[in-house]
N, C-alpha and C positions, 0 to 999 in steps of 0.2 A: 299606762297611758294617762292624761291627764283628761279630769271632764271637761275640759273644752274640748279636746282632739277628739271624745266620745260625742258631744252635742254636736259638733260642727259635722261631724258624720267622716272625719278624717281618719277615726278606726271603727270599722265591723263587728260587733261585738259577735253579731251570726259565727265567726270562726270562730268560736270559744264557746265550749262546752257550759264552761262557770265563769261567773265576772266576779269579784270579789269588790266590793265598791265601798272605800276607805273613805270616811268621812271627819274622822278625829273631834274636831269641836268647830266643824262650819257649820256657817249660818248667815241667814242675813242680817244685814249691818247695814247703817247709813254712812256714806262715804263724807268724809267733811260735816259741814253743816248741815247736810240732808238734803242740799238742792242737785244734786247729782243722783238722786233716789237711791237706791238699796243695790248692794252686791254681793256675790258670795252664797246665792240662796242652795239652800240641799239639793233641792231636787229644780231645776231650770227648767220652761217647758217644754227646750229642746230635749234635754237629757228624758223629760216626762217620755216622753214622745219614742225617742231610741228605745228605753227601757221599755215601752208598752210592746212597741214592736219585738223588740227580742225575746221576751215572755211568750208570746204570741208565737213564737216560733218553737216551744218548750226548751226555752232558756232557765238557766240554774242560776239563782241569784243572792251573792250572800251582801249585805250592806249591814258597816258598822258604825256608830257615831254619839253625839251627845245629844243634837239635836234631832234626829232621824224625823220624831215626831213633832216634837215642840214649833218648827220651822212650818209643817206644813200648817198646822194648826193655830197659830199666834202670831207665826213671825208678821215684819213688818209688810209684805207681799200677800199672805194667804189667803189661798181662795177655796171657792169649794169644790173647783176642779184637781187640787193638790189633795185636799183629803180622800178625796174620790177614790185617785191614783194611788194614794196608800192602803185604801183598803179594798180596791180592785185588783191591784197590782200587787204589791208589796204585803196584806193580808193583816195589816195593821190600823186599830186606832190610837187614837192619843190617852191616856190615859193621867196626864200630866205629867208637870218639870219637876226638876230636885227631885228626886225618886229616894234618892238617899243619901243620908249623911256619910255614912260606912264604906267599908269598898268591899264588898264579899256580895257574891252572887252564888245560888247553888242549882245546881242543874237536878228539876223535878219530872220531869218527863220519866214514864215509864217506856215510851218508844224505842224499842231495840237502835243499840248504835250508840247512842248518848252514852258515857262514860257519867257515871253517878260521881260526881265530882263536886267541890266547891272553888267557885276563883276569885283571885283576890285582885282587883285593878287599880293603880296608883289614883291616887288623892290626894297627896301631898307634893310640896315640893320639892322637886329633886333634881338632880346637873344632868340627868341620860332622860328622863320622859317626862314628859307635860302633864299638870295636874288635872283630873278630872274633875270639874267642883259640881256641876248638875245633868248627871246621869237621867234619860228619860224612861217614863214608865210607858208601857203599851197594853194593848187587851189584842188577843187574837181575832182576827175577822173573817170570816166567810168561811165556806163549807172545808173542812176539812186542815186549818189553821188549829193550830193548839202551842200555851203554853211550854215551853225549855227551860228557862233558868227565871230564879227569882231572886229580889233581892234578902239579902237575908235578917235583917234588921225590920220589914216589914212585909214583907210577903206579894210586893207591887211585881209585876212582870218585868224582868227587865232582858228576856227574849222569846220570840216569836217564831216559827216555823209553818209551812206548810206545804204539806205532803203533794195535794192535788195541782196548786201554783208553782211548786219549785223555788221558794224562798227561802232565809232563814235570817230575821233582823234582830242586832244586838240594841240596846236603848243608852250604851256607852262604848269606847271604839275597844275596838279587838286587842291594839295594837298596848294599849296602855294596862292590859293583863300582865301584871310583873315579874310570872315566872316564865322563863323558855318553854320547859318541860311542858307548864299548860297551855300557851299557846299551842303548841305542838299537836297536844291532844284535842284540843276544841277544833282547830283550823281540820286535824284529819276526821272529829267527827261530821261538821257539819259538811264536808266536801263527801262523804260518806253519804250522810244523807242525800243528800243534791244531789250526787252522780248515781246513788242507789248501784 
C-alpha cells in the first residue's frame, strides 16, 4: 500500500500483524522554488497518528530508510512532536547524517534470533539499485530498545530494535542490501523478532 492510502486511513494496518514501512531515500523537499512548502516528509502527521494508533494496538513495525532519523530531526518541517514520535513510538534518536562512507554494517546484538552476520548495502552507482550516499546513525530509546547492527567503519548504530514497543528501524533502506541471500536472512530475522 502506499503512505497515502495508509494516512488517508484507506488501508487498516490493524489487519496486519507487521507493516514493513519502506522508506528508500524520502524526505522532505521544497517543491519548486519553496513557495509551495515542503513534500514527501518520512513520517506525515497523518501517518504519525495511524502508526501511534497501531503500536497502541501491539502492532509489529519494521521501517527502513536513509532518512528515518535525519527528517524527523533537521528536515525542513521538524518538530518536537516528530522526534517525540520517534522515540515514543519508533524507540529512536537521531544520532546524526552521513553515518558512513562504506557500505557494511554488522549485526552486534547478542539477542537470540539475529543471525551474527555482516551486510553489505549498495553505495555506488549501478543500472538495478539506487545509491545509498547518507545512511543515518541512531541511538536506541526507552526502556527496553537495544542496539542490532553497526556500521562497520565506525561503530555508529545503524539499527535499532525493541523488544517491549515492537519495532525494529534500519538507519539505511532494506531494500538496497545487495545480496538476495541477506535480504532473506535479515527480512526472516527481524519478522522473527516482531512476530516472536
Amino acid at each position: 500500500a502506499s503512505v497515502r492510502a495508509v494516512g488517508d486511513r484507506g488501508v487498516s494496518l490493524e489487519e496486519y500483524s507487521a507493516v514493513d514501512l519502506i522508506l528508500g531515500k524520502q524526505r522532505s523537499v521544497t517543491i519548486g522554488r519553496g513557495v509551495a512548502g515542503y513534500a514527501f516528509k518520512t513520517f506525515s502527521p497523518e501517518l504519525q497518528d495511524v502508526l501511534r494508533r497501531y503500536m497502541a494496538g501491539d502492532g509489529a513495525l519494521f521501517v527502513s530508510g536513509s532518512y528515518v532519523a535525519t527528517d524527523l530531526w533537521t528536515g525542513g518541517e521538524a518538530t518536537p512532536a516528530d522526534r517525540a514520535f520517534a522515540e515514543e513510538v519508533l524507540h529512536y534518536t537521531y544520532d546524526g547524517d552521513q553515518a558512513a562512507d562504506r557500505n557494511r554494517v554488522r549485526v552486534v546484538t547478542s539477542h537470540p534470533g539475529f543471525s551474527r552476520d555482516e551486510y553489505r548495502y549498495v553505495n555506488e552507482y549501478r543500472p538495478d539499485r539506487y545509491r545509498v550516499e547518507s545512511p543515518d546513525a541512531l541511538r536506541p530509546a526507552g526502556a527496553g530498545a537495544f542496539s542490532v547492527m553497526r556500521y562497520v567503519e565506525n561503530g555508529r548504530t545503524a539499527g535499532v530494535a525493541s523488544e517491549a514497543g515492537g519495532t525494529f528501524v534500519m538507519g539505511f533502506p532494506f531494500e538496497s542490501i545487495e545480496s538476495d541471500v541477506q535480504r532473506d536472512r535479515l527480512m526472516r530475522d527481524v519478522l522473527d523478532f516482531l512476530l516472536k
